[in-house]
C-alpha positions as CSV (number, residue, x, y, z in Angstrom):
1,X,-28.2,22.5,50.2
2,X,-30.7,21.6,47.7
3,X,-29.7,21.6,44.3
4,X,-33.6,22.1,42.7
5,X,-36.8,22.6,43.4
6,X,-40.0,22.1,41.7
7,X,-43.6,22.9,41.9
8,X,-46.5,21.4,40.4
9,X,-49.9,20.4,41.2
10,X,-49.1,17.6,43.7
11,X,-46.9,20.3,45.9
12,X,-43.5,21.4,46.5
13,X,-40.6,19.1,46.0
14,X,-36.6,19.8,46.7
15,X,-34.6,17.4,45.6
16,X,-30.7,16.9,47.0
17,X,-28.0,14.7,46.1
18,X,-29.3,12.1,48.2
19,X,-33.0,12.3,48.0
20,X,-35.9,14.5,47.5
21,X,-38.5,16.4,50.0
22,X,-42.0,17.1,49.0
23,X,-44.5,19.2,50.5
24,X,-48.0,18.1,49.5
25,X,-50.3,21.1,49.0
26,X,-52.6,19.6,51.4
27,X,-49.9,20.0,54.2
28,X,-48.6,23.6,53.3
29,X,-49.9,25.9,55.5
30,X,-48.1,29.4,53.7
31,X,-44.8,30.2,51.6
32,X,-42.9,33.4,52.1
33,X,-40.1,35.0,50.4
34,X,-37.9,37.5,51.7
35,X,-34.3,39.1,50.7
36,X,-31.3,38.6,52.7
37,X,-27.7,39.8,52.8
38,X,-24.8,37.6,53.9
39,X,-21.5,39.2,54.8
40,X,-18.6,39.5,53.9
41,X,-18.9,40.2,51.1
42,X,-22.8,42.0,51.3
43,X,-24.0,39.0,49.0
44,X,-27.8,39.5,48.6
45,X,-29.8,36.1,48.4
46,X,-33.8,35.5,48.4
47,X,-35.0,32.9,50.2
48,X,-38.6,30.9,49.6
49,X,-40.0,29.6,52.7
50,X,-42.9,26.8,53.1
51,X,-44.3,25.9,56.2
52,X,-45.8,22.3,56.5
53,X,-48.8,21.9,58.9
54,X,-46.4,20.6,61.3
55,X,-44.1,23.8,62.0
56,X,-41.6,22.2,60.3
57,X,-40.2,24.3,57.1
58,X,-37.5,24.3,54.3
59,X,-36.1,27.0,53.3
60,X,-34.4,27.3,49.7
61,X,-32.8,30.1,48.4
62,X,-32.3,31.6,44.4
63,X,-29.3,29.6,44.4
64,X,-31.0,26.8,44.0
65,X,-31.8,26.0,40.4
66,X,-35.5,26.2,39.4
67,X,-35.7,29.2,42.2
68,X,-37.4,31.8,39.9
69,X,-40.1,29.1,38.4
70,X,-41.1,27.5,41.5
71,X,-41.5,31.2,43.2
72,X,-43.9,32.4,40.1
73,X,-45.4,28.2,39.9
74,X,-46.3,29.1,44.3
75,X,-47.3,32.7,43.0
76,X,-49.7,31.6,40.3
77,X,-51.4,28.2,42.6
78,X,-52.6,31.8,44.4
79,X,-54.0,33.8,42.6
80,X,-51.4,37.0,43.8
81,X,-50.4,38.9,41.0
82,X,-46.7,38.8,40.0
83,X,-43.7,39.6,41.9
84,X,-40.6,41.3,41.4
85,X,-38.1,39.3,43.5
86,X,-35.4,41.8,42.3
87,X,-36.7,44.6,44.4
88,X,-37.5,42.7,47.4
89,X,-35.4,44.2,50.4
90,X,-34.1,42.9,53.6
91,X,-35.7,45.7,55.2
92,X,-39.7,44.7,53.4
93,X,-39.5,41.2,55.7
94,X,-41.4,38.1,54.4
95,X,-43.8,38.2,51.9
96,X,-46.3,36.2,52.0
97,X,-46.8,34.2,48.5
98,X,-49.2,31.2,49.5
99,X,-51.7,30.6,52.4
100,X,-53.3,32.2,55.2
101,X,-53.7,36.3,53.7
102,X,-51.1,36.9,51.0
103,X,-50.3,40.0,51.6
104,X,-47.6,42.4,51.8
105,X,-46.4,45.0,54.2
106,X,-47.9,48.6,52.6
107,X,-45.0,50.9,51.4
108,X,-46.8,53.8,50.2
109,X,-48.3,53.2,47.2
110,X,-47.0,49.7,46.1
111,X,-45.9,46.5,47.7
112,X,-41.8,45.1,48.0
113,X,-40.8,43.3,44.3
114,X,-43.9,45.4,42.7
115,X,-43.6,48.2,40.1
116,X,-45.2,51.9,40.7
């Protein structure tokens, strides 16, 4: 598991006990995040997931420390307005932070994680 993960304007970079994995901007095809709940105990985690022009992706969730800033650091490199990872449920799927359309699925009249 990755214990942090940064974002700046060279890319994405997860670093781990033994070594660190970046994700140049140039090779980052989109970033999602999504909400998740694990059993047994119905623990609810959000993930972040970037997508490298391979197929290849890391996934890191808001265990991780530096979670909440490199989600809003992703958000803000797009130009999206802000997100409220709180209300994002399993149910919404991924959201789409970074690349391709940014967009969200349409729940009435706002998006998963934004306010009414």
């Amino acid at each position: 598991m990755a214990e942090r993960v940064s974002v700046d304007d060279l890319g994405i970079w997860i670093m781990h006990p033994h070594g660190t994995v970046g994700l140049p901007w140039a090779e980052v095809t989109g970033v999602s995040v999504y909400a998740s709940v694990l059993p047994p105990d119905d623990q609810r985690l959000v993930w972040m997931d970037a997508t490298h022009v391979s197929g290849e992706f890391v996934e890191i969730n808001n265990m991780t420390e530096g979670f909440d800033e490199a989600v809003a650091a992703v958000i803000s490199r797009s130009g999206r307005g802000p997100l409220d990872l709180s209300r994002l449920e399993p149910s919404d799927g991924p959201v789409e932070i970074y690349g391709g359309h940014c967009t969200a699925p349409d729940h009435g009249t706002s998006e998963p994680g934004r306010g009414r």
